[in-house]
Each structure stands twice: as structure tokens, then as C-alpha cells.
C-alpha positions as CSV (number, residue, x, y, z in Angstrom):
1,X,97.7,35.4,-196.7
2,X,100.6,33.1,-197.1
3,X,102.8,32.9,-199.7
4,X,102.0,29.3,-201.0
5,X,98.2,30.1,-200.4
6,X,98.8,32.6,-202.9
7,X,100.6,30.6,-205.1
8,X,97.9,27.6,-205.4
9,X,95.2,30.3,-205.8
10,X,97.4,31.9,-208.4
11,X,97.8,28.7,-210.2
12,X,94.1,27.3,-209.6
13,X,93.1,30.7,-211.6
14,X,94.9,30.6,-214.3
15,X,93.9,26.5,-215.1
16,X,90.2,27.7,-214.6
17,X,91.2,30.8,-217.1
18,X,92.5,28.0,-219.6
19,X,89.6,25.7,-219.6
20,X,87.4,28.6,-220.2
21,X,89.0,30.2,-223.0
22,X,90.5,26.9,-225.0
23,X,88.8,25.9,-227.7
24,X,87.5,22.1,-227.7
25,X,88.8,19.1,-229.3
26,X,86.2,17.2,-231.3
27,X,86.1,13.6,-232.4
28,X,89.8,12.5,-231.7
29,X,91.7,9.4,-230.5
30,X,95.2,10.3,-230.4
31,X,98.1,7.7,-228.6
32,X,101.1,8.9,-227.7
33,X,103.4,5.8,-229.5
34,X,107.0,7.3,-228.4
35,X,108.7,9.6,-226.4
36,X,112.5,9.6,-225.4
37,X,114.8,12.3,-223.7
38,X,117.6,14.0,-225.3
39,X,120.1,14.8,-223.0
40,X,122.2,17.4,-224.7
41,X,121.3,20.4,-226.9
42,X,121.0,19.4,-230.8
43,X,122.9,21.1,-233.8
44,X,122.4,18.4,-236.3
45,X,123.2,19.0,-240.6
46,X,122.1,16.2,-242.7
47,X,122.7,16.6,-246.9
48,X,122.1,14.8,-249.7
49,X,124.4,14.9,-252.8
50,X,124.2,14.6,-256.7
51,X,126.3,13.0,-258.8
52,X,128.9,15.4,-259.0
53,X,129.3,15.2,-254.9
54,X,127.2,18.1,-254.8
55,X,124.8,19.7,-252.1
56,X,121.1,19.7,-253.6
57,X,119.5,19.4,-250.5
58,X,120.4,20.8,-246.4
59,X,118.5,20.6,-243.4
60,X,119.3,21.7,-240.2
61,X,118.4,20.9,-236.8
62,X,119.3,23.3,-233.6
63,X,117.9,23.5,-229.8
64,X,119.2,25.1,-227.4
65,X,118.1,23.6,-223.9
66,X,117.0,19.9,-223.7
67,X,114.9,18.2,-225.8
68,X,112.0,15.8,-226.1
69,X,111.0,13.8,-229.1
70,X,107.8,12.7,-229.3
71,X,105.7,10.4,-232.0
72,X,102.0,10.3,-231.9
73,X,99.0,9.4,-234.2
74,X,95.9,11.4,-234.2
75,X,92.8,9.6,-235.5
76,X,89.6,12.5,-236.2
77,X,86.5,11.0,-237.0
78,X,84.4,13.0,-239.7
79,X,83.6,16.6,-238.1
80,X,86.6,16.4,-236.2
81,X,88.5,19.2,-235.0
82,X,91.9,19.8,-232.6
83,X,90.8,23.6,-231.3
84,X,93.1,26.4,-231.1
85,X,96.6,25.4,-229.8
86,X,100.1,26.0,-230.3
87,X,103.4,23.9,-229.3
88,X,106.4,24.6,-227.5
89,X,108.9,23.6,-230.4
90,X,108.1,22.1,-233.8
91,X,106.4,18.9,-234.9
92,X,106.4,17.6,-238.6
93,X,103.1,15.9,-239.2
94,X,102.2,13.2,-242.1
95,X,98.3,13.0,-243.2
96,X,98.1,9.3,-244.4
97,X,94.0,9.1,-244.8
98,X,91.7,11.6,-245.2
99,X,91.8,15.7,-245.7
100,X,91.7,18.4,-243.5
101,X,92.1,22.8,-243.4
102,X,94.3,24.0,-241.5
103,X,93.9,27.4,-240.1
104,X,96.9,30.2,-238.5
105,X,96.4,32.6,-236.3
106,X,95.2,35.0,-239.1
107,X,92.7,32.2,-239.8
108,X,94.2,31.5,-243.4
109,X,92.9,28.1,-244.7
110,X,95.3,25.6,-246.4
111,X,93.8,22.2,-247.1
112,X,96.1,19.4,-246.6
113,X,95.2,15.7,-248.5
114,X,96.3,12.3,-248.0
115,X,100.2,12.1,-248.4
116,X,100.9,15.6,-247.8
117,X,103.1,16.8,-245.3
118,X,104.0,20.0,-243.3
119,X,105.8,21.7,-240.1
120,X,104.3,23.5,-237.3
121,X,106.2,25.8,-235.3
122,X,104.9,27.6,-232.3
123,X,101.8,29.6,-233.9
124,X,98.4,29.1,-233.2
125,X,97.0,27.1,-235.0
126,X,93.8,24.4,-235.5
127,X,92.2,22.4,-237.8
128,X,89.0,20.7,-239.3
129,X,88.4,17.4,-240.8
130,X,87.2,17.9,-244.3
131,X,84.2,15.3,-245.3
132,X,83.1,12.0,-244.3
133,X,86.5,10.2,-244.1
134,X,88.3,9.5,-240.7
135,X,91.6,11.6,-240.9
136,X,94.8,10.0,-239.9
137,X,97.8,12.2,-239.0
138,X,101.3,11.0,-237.9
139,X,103.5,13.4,-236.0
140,X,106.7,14.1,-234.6
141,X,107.3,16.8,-231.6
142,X,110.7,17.9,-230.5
143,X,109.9,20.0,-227.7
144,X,111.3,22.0,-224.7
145,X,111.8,18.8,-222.2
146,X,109.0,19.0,-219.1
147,X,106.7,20.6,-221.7
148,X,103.3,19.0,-222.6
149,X,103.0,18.4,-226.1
150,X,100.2,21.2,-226.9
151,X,99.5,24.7,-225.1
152,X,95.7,25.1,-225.6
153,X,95.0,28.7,-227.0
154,X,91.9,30.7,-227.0
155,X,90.4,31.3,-230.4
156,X,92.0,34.7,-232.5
157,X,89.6,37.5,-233.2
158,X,89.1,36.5,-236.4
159,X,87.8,33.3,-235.7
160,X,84.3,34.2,-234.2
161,X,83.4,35.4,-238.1
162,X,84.2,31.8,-239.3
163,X,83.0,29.8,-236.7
164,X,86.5,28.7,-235.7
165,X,85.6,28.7,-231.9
């Protein structure tokens, strides 16, 4: 067999592999609203002061390799859910309407309400809409340029006991 037979095979596999393990995505509408290429690693320090011209507050940004950064809105209608996934790179995301639980990898629940915040990194990760309120989310990826924005994941071990598949 050729090499590039093997190669398509290879690859043809592993997407059929994918679709079988990854979890579904229920109930969601989300549009991509930005995306833009940055074309040189980032090491970025942003502070803000006190009074006294003093550092209460640091964050840091750093990537190595070339970025993408992304903005999208992620509308789950009530019994939604985004399925096992993880990302390659971070993405800050914004509830604006509704509640939801988030689970890790160790499926450990944290509910997150209307106006509260958080960052994903690369875990596994999913979560559920909580009640009968559409769930708004606003996020922000920076990932590896080239990458999609989500790996789909197959559901942890611990997730079967739940009914987090």
C-alpha cells in the first residue's frame, strides 16, 4: 500500500474514532463574531495602581508560537449542553443571562450565574444549562494559530455515574 493511501486511511480513522467517542452538543447557536491573527509571539504585563503609585493588581499574558484571538457568543437553550471538550489555549468566558454547572475532568461541579466570569485552560471540560432560562455566554480564545477553537473529548470515567455522556 502506498504511503498516502495509508495516510488518508490513517486520518479517515481517527475522524470516525472522534465522532464516536465525543460527546454531543445540545441546544446551541453559537457565531463566531471575531477572529484576527497575531503575528508575533505575545509577552504582555498590564497593572493597575493605587494612590500611592502602587501595584495592587498584575496580569500577565505569554505565548510562545503564533496566536489567534477569537470572540464568540454561545446561545444554550434550556437543557443545553456543550459535551466534553477541551481547547488548545485559554479562553475567558462572560455568562450574561442564565446559569449553568460546569464540570472538569474529575467531574467537579461549579455553578456559574449571570455576571460571573471564569478562564479555561486546556482541561476537559463541559457543561449544562441550569433551568428554564436560555444561557448566554461571551468568550474570548487565544489559541495556537491553524487550531480549531475546541478539541472534542470523550467523556472521563467518572462521567458515566453522573450522566455526563
Amino acid at each position: 500500500m502506498k504511503s498516502k493511501t495509508k495516510v488518508v486511511i490513517g486520518v479517515a480513522a481517527t475522524i470516525i474514532a472522534g465522532l464516536v467517542v465525543a460527546t454531543p452538543i445540545i441546544n446551541l447557536t453559537s457565531p463566531l463574531l471575531a477572529a484576527g491573527n497575531v503575528s508575533s509571539s505575545l509577552n504582555v504585563h498590564g497593572v493597575a495602581k493605587d494612590l500611592n503609585d502602587n501595584n495592587y493588581f498584575n496580569v500577565y499574558l505569554t505565548t510562545q508560537g503564533l496566536s489567534t484571538i477569537s470572540s464568540q457568543v454561545g446561545s444554550y437553550k434550556p437543557g443545553g449542553e456543550n459535551g466534553w471538550h477541551s481547547h488548545p489555549g485559554v479562553v475567558t468566558v462572560t455568562l450574561t443571562q442564565g446559569s449553568i454547572v460546569w464540570y472538569n475532568g474529575n467531574c467537579e461541579a461549579t455553578t456559574y450565574n449571570a455576571g460571573d466570569a471564569w478562564v479555561e485552560g486546556s482541561q476537559i471540560h463541559m457543561f449544562r444549562v441550569l433551568g428554564s432560562e436560555t444561557t448566554l455566554a461571551y468568550a474570548t480564545f487565544i489559541t495556537a494559530q491553524g487550531e480549531a477553537l475546541r478539541t472534542d473529548e470523550p467523556a472521563p470515567a467518572c462521567a458515566a455515574a453522573l450522566g455526563l455522556n
